[in-house]
C-alpha positions as CSV (number, residue, x, y, z in Angstrom):
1,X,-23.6,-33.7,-97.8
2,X,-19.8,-34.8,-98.1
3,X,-19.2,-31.0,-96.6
4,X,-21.8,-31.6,-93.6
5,X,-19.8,-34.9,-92.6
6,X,-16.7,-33.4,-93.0
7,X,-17.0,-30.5,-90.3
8,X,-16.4,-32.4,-87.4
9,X,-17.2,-30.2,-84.9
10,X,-21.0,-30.0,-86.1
11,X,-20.7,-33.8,-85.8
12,X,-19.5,-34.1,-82.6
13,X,-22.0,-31.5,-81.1
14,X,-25.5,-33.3,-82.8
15,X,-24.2,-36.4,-81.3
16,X,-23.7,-34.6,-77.7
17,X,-27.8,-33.4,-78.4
18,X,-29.0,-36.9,-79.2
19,X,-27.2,-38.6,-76.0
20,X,-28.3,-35.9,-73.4
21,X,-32.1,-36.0,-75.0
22,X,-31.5,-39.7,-74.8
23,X,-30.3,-39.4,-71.0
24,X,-32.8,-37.3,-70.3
25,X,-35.6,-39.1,-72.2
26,X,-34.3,-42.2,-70.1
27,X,-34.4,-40.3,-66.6
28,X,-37.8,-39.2,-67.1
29,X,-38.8,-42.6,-67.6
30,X,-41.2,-43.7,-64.7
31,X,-39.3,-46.9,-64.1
32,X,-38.2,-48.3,-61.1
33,X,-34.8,-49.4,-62.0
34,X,-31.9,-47.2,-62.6
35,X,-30.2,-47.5,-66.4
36,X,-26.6,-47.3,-66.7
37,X,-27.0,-44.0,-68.4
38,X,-28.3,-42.5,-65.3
39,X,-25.8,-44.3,-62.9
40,X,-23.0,-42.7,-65.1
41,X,-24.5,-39.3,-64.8
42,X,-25.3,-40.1,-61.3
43,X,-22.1,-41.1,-60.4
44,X,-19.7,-38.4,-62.9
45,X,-22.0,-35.5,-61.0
46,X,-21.2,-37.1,-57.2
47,X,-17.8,-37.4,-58.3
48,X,-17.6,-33.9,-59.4
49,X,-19.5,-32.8,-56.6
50,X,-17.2,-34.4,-54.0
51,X,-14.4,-32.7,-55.8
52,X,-15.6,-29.5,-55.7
53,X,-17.7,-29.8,-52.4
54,X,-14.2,-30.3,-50.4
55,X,-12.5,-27.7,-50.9
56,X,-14.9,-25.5,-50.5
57,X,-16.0,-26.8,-47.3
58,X,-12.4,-26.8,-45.9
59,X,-11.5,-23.1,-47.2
60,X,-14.6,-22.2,-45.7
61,X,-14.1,-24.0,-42.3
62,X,-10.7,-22.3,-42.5
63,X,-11.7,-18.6,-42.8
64,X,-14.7,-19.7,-40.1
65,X,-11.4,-20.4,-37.8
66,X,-9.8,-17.7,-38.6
67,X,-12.4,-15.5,-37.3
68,X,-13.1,-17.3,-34.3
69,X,-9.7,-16.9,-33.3
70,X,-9.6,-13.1,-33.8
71,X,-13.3,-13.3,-31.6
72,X,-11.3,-15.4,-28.8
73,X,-8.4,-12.6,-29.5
74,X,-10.4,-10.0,-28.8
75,X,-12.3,-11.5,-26.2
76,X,-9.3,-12.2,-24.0
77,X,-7.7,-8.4,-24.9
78,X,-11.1,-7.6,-23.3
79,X,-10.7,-10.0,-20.2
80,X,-7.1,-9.0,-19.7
81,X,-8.4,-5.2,-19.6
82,X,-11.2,-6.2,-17.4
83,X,-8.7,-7.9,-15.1
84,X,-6.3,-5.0,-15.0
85,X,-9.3,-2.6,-14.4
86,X,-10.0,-5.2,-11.0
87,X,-6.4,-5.1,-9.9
88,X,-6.6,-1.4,-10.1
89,X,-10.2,-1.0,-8.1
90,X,-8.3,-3.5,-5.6
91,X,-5.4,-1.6,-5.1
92,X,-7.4,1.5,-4.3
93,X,-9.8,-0.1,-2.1
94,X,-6.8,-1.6,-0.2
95,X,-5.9,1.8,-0.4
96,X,-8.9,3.6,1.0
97,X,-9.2,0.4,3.5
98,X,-5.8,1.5,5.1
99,X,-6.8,5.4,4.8
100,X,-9.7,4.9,6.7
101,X,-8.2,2.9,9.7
102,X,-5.6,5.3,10.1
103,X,-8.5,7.8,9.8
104,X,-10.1,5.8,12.8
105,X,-7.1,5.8,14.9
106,X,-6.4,9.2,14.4
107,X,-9.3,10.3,15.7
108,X,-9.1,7.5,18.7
109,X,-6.3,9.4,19.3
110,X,-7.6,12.5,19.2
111,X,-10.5,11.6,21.8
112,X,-7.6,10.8,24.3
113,X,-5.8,13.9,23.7
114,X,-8.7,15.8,24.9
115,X,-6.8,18.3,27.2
116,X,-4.5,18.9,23.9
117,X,-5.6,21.0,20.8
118,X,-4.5,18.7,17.6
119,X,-3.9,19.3,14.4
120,X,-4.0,16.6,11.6
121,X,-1.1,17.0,8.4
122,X,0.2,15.1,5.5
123,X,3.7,14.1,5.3
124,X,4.5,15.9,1.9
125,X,8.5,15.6,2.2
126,X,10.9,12.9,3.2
127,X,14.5,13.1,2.2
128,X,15.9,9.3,1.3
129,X,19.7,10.8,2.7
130,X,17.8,11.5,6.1
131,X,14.7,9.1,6.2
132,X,14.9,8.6,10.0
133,X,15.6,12.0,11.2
134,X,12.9,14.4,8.9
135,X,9.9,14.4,7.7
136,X,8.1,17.6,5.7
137,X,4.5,18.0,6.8
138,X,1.8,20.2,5.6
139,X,1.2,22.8,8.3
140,X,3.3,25.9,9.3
141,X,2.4,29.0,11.1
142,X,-0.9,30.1,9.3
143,X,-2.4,26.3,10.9
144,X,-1.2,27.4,14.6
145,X,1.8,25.0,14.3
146,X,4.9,26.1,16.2
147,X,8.5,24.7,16.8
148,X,8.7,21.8,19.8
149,X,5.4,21.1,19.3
150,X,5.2,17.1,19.9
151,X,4.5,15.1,16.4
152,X,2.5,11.4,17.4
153,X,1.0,8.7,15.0
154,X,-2.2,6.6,17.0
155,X,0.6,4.6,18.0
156,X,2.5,6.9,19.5
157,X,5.0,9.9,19.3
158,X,7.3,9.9,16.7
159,X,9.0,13.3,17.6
160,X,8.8,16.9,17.6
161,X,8.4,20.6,15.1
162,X,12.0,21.5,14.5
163,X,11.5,24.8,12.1
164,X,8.5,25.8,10.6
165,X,7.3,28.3,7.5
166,X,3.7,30.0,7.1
167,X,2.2,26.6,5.3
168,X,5.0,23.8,5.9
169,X,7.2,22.4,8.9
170,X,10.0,20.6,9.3
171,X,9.3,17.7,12.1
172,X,12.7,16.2,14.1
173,X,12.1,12.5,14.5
174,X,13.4,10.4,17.8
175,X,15.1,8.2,15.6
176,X,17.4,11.1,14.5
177,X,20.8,10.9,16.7
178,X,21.5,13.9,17.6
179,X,22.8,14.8,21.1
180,X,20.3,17.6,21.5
181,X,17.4,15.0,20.5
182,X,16.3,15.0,23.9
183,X,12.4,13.7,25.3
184,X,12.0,13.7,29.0
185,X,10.2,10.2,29.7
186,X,9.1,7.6,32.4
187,X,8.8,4.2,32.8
188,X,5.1,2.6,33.9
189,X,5.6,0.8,36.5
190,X,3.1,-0.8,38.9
191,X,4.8,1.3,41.9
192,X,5.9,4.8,41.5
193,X,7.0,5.9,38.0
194,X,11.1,5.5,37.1
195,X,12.1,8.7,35.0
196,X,14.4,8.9,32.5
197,X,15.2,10.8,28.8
198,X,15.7,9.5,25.3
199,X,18.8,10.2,23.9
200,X,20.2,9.4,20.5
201,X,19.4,6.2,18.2
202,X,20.9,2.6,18.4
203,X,21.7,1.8,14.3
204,X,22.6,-1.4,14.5
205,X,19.4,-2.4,16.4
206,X,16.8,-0.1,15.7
207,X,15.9,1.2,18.6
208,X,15.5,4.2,21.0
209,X,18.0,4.7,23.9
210,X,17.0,5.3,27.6
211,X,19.1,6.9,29.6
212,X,20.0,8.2,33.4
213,X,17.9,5.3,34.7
214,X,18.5,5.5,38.3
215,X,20.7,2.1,39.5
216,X,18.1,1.3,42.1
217,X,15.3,1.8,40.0
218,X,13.2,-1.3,39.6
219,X,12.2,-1.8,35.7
220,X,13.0,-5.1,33.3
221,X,12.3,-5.6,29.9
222,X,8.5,-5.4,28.5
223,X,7.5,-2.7,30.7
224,X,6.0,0.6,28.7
225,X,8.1,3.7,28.3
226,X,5.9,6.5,27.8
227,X,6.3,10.7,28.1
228,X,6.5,12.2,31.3
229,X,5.3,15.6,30.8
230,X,7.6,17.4,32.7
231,X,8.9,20.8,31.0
232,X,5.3,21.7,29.7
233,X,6.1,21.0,26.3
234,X,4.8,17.2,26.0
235,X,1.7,15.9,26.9
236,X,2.3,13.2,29.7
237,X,1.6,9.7,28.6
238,X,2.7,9.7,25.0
239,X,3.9,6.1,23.9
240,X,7.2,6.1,23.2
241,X,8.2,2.4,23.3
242,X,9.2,-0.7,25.1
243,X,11.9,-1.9,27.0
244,X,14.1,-4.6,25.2
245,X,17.2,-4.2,27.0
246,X,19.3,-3.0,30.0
247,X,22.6,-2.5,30.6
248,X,25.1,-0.1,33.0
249,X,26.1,3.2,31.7
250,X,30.0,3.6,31.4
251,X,30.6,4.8,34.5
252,X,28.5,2.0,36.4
253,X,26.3,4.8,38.0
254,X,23.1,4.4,36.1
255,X,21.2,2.1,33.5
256,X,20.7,2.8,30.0
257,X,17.9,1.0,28.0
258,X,17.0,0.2,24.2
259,X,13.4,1.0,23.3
260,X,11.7,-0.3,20.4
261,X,9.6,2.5,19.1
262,X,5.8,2.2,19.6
263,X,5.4,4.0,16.5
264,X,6.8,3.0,12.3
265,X,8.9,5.8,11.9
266,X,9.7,4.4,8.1
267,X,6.3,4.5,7.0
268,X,4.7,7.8,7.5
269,X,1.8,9.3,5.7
270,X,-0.4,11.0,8.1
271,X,0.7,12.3,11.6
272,X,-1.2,14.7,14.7
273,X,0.6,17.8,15.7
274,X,-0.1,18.7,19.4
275,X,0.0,21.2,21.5
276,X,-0.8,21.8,25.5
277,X,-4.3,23.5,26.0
278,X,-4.7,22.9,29.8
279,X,-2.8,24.0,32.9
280,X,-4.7,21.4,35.0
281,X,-1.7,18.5,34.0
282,X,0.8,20.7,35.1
283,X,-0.8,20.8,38.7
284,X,-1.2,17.3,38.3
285,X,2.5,16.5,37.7
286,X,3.6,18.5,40.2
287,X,1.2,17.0,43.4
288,X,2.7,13.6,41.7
289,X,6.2,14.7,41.9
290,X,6.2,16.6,44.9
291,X,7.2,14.8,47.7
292,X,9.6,13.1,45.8
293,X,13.6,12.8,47.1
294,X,16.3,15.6,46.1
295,X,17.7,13.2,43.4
296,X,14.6,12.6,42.2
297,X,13.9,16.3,41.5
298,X,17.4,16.8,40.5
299,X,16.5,13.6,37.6
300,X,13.5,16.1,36.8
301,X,15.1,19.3,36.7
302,X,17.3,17.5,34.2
303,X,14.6,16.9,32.2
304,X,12.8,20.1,32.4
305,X,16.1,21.3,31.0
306,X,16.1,19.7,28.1
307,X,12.8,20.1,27.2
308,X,12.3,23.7,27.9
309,X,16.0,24.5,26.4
310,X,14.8,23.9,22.9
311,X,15.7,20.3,22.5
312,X,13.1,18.0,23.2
């Protein structure tokens, strides 16, 4: 017996027994008062419970944020793809959108071109050193293109074939100033038409320059300046540009005019290559010029010149 009481350990654990059999004996008790034993076990477990509940709770509300800001994470990488994927269907819709109305006015143009066999190219070549005096198109020889054939956008001509190979051709814009860039033109008038020819390029205030305007001629600014047709190699009526200026020539004999081009010669992509299919015009040009004064026809013999001597 003195051994039993001496090993506290077997003490300590009967005496644990007899209290929890006593708790429990009390909490199965059908009474409808709580006893301080149960209100001590109630409370130590809530205690307990709220110790160990909080944590857990927060380190699981943690991890549940973490994940919802990889889900937001991932769901705005998606948007921003989504939204990139927009801006690109935009762009080429914007792109096909412009495609198609030059499409339209190509082929506007072509309808009033119908005494002229055309022939639609891609600018394929543009040098930046020379950006307003040649542009590398798409058809050569094997397409029926030939040098000094006229080169026109819908909105008007832009210039003429300089050289060409079996697939490619090199076109010779107005806006290129050279002395031999020559286009025999007119100015509409209400009366009789006022001819003239561009010549060379005005830097400074990009435009066209009419010259040999005769001094009596009656023209102001506004009024259309279109091709005239003479020397067979243009088609007649070609929009060139309009009239912004005038001003004497050196010698006081004659006007010269700036023209601001009818056409963008900057912003080529697609251009008409054209060509004279019917003689009809050329009898046409010639009742209209006919009766016309010596220095009339001597203006227009000028012209004829310079279209027919391989300048334009």
């Amino acid at each position: 017996m003195p051994h039993f009481f001496s090993n506290k350990r077997l003490i300590l654990l009967m005496v644990s027994i007899i209290v929890l059999v006593s708790l429990i004996g009390f909490s199965t008790r059908n009474n409808e008062t709580i006893t301080w034993p149960e209100k001590f076990l109630r409370d130590t477990t809530g205690v307990v419970q709220s110790l160990v509940s909080r944590p857990a709770h927060m380190t699981a509300g943690f991890f549940g944020n973490v994940a919802d800001i990889f889900r937001v994470y991932e769901e705005n990488q998606m948007l921003k793809s989504r939204m990139e994927e927009f801006a690109s269907l935009s762009a080429e819709l914007e792109t096909v959108k412009q495609e198609n109305a030059t499409l339209r006015e190509m082929i506007d143009s072509e309808s009033s071109l119908s005494d002229y066999t055309t022939r639609s190219a891609l600018v394929i070549h543009r040098s930046p050193d020379k950006w307003t005096d040649m542009i590398g198109i798409n058809k050569g020889s094997q397409n029926g293109v030939s040098e000094n054939m006229a080169v026109v956008t819908p909105e008007g001509l832009i210039g003429k074939v300089e050289t060409t190979s079996e697939f490619t051709s090199t076109v010779q814009l107005l806006s290129d100033d050279s002395r031999a860039n020559r286009v025999s033109a007119m100015v509409a008038t209400d009366g009789e038409p006022v001819y003239a020819f561009i010549e060379g390029w005005n830097e400074e205030q990009e435009g066209l320059m009419l010259r040999k305007i005769q001094s009596d001629a009656e023209i102001e600014e506004g009024q259309q300046v279109i091709t005239s047709g003479l020397g067979g190699l243009f088609p007649r009526g070609l929009a060139i540009g309009t009239i912004t200026s005038l001003q004497p020539d050196e010698y006081g004999l004659s006007y010269n005019a700036l023209v601001e081009p009818a056409a963008d010669y900057y912003n080529l992509e697609q251009v008409n290559v054209i060509e004279r299919t019917s003689e009809t015009l050329d009898e046409t040009i010639q009742q209209e010029t006919g009766g016309e004064s010596n220095e009339e026809q001597s203006s227009e013999e000028e012209q004829q010149n310079a279209d027919g001597g391989g300048s334009s």
